[in-house]
N, C-alpha and C positions, 0 to 999 in steps of 0.2 A: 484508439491508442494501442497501437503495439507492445508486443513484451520488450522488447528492447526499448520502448520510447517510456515504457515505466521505469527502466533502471535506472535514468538521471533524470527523472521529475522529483525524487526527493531536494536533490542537490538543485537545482532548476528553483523548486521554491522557495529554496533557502537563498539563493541570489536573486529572486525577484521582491521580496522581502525586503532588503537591504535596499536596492537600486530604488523600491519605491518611497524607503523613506527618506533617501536621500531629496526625490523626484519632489515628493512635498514639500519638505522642506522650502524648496527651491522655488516653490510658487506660493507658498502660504507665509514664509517668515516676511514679518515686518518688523523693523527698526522698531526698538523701545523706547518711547519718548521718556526723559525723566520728569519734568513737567505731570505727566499721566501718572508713573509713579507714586505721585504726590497724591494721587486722589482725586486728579480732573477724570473729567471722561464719563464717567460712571453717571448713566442717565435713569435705567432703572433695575433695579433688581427682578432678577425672573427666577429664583430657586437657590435655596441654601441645603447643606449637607449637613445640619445641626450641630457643627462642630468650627465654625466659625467662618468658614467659606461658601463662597457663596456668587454666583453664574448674572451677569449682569449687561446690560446693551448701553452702547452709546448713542448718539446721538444720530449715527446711519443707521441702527441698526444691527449692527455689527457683534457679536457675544464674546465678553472675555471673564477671566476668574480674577477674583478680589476677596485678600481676610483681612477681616475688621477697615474696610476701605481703600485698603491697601490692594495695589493691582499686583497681583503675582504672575497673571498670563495676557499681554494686550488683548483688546480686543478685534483679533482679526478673524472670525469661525460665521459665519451664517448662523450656524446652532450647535448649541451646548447641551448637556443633559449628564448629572453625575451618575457615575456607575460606580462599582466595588473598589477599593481599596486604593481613593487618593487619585481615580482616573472619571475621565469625565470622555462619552459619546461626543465628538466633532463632527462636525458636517464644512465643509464650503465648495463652493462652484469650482470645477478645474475641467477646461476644455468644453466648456458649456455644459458639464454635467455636473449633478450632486453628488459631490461623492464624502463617504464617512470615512471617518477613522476614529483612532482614539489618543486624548492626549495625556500629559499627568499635568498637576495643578500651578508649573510653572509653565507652562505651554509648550514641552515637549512633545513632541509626536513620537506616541510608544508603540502605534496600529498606523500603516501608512492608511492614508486618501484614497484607496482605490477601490471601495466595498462600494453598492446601490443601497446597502439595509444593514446594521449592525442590532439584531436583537439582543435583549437578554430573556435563558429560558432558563426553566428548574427544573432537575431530573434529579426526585429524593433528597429534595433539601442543596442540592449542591447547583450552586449557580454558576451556569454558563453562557457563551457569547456565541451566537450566531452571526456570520460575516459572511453575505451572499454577493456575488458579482453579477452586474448588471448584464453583460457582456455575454456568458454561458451558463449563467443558474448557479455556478459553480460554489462553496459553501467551505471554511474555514474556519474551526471551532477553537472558541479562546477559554482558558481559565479564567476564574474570577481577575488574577491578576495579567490580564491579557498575554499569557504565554500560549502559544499554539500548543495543542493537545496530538496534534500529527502532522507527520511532517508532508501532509501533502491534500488537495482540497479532495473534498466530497460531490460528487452531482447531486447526490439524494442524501438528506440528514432531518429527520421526521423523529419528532418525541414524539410519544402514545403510552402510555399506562406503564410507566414508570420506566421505559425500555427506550435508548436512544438507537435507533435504525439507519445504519450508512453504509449507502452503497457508492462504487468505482467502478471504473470499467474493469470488470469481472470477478469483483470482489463484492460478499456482502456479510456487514458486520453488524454484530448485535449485541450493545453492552448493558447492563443493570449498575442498579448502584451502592454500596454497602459502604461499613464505616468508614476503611480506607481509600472511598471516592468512587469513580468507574469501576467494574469490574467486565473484563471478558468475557460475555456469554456465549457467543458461537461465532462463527466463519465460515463464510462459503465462499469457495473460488471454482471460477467455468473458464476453461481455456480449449486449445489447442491443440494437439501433437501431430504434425504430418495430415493436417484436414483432418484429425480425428477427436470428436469434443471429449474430455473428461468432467469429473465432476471432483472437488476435492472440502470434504465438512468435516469440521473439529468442534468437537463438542467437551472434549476433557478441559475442564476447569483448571486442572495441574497444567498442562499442558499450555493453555492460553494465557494461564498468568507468566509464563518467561517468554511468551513472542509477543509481537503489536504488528497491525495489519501489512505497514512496509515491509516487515520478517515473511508473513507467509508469500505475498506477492513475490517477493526477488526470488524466495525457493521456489516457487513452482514458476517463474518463468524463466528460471535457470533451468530448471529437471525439463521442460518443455523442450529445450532448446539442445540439452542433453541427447536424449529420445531421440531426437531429429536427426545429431550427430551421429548416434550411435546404429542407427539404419542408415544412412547413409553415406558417411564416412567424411562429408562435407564439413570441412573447417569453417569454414565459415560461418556454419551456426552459432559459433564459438570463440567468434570474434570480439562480440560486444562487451564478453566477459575478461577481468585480469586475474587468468586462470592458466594456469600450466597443464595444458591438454594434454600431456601426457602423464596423469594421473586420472582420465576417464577413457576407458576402452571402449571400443566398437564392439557392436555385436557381433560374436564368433571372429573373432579377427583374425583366426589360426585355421581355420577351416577352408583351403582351397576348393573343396566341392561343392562350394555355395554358389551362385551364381545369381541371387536376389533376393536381397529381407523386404517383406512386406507388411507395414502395420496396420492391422484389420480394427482395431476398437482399444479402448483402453477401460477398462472395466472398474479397476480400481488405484485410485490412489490414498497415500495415506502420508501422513506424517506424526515420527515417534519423538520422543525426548528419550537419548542412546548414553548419555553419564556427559561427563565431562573432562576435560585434557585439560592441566595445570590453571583449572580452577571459573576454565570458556565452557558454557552449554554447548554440547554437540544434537545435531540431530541428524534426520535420517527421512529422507522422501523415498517412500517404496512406492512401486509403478509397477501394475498388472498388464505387461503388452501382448495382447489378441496379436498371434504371430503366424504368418507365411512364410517358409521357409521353399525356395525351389532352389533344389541341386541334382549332382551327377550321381547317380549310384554306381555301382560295381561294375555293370554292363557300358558305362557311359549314356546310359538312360535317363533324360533328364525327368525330376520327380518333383513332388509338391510335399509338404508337410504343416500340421498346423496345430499350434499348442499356443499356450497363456505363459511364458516366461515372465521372470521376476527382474527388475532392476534395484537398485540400491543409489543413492545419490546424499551423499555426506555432505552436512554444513557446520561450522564454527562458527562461532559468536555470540553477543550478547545483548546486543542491537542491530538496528538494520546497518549503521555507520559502519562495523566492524564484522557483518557476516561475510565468510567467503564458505564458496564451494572447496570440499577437500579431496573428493573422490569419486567417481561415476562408476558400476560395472556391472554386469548381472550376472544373476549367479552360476550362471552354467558356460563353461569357457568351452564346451563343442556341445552341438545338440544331440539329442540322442534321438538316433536316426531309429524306426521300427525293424524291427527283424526281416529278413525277406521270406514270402512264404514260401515252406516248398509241395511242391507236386503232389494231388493227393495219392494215395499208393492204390492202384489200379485191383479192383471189387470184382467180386465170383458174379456174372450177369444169373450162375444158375441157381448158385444158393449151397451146391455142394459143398463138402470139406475138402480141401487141397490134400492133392496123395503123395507121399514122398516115400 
């Protein structure tokens, strides 16, 4: 997955979400008999929530929810299983496969049908929901009251000693847990510039409690794509984004003596929390680019030069829904070219004193 093909996978899983529970729906609802209503149906009890409900098969087979005998969800799930707060684990066949979901205890479907596994895991007392797809490994994690916790799946999502571990393509996240639930522990992101890998780790605690993984993903494959622009001059880097390019400059863009930017390594990146503007967190991706510069000198000699120039890349917002790009530029608007030597001033071969 490309940086551009991460910038509408949030959006992407927020209408595959939707389509799918519609998709369920549409193969799982079955007509409510009132007859059943009444208390027919109910062959045997398989599991009660101590609170007066309680998971029950009929006569195929079939699993639905009933209080005090009463049928609140027919019975149409292959299998049932109560989970946290008034939602119960579904399973039934669709397309010849098993697939889970989750419903609530009238038989709504509140987790579309499309997981292979829906766990439940504990990290420090706080119960969560693991949703893996058969299909890619792929992993979507739910709050106890089945709300997604991100807006986008995981490949890799491993509890270990009290630390939930998730990685994406080039993202790797590491949260702990305290009173108010998750906490942000660290971040690493591995990308690109021009074929050149960087590396980008946050380790401030300040810092990671105002972003969440979608925030650092779109900046740094914004600032990636920035870079690209900014050596090259190519719009097109700059397409994917709805961004008015002309509040990010090109490198040296006033220097006709250039004749080719070349990016050697990118050493470092960073990202700061820079205040706020009427009340939106701003921040700030800085970018260390390993630079080749080949131009014309005085002589019309073409030359080579080579330094670590600084960029700057401004973001707004306060989620990933609302972050934009505000600004791109580095900080030196001509480069500063080296002195030229001159000549050394021609030496007594005898050793004498000069007579004047």
């Amino acid at each position: 997955m490309n940086k551009r093909t991460r910038l509408i996978v949030s959006l992407l899983f927020a209408v595959v979400i939707i389509l799918a529970v519609a998709i369920t729906r549409f193969y799982v609802n079955v007509p409510k008999n009132s007859a059943v209503n009444g208390g027919e149906g109910i062959e045997r009890i398989i599991a009660s929530d101590g609170s007066g409900y309680t998971i029950f098969s009929d006569s195929t087979g079939s699993c639905g929810i009933a209080e005090a005998g009463r049928i609140t969800a027919a019975p149409e799930w292959d299998s049932l299983r109560f989970a946290e707060n008034d939602f119960c684990i579904a399973s039934k066949k669709i397309g010849g496969h098993e697939k889970f979901g989750c419903v609530d205890f009238e038989g709504n479907v509140v987790v579309p049908l499309i997981y292979g596994s829906i766990e439940k895991r504990t990290v420090g007392g706080i119960e969560l929901y693991r949703a893996c797809s058969d299909e890619d490994g792929s992993c979507v994690l739910y709050d106890s009251g089945f709300v997604p916790l991100f807006s986008v799946p995981w490949t890799v999502c491993n509890f270990s000693d009290g630390e939930l571990l998730l990685e994406n393509d080039g993202i790797s996240c590491v949260y702990t847990y305290g009173n108010e639930g998750l906490l942000f522990k660290s971040a690493a992101v591995s990308g690109n510039m021009l074929n050149r890998t960087y590396e980008l780790n946050i380790y401030s605690r300040v810092l990671l409690s105002k972003l969440t993984p979608a925030m650092i993903e779109k900046m740094a494959g914004f600032t990636e794509s920035y870079i690209e622009y900014a050596f090259t001059g190519d719009e097109t880097y700059m397409n994917a984004y709805d961004t008015d390019i002309r509040r990010f400059e090109t490198l040296f863009p006033y220097s006709e003596e250039i004749t080719a930017r070349r990016l050697l390594g990118v050493p470092e990146v960073h990202i700061y929390n820079v205040g706020s503007e009427d009340g939106v967190p701003l921040y700030e991706v800085s970018v260390s680019a390993d630079t080749e510069i080949f131009h014309k000198n005085e002589s019309d000699i073409s030359e080579s030069m080579r330094d670590v120039l600084k960029a700057a890349v401004r973001f707004k917002g306060s989620s990933e829904y609302n972050l934009e790009a505000v600004s791109g530029a580095f900080e030196l608007q001509y480069p500063e070219y080296p002195n030229e030597e001159l000549p050394d001033a021609p030496s007594d071969q005898t050793g004498d004193a000069a007579a004047f």
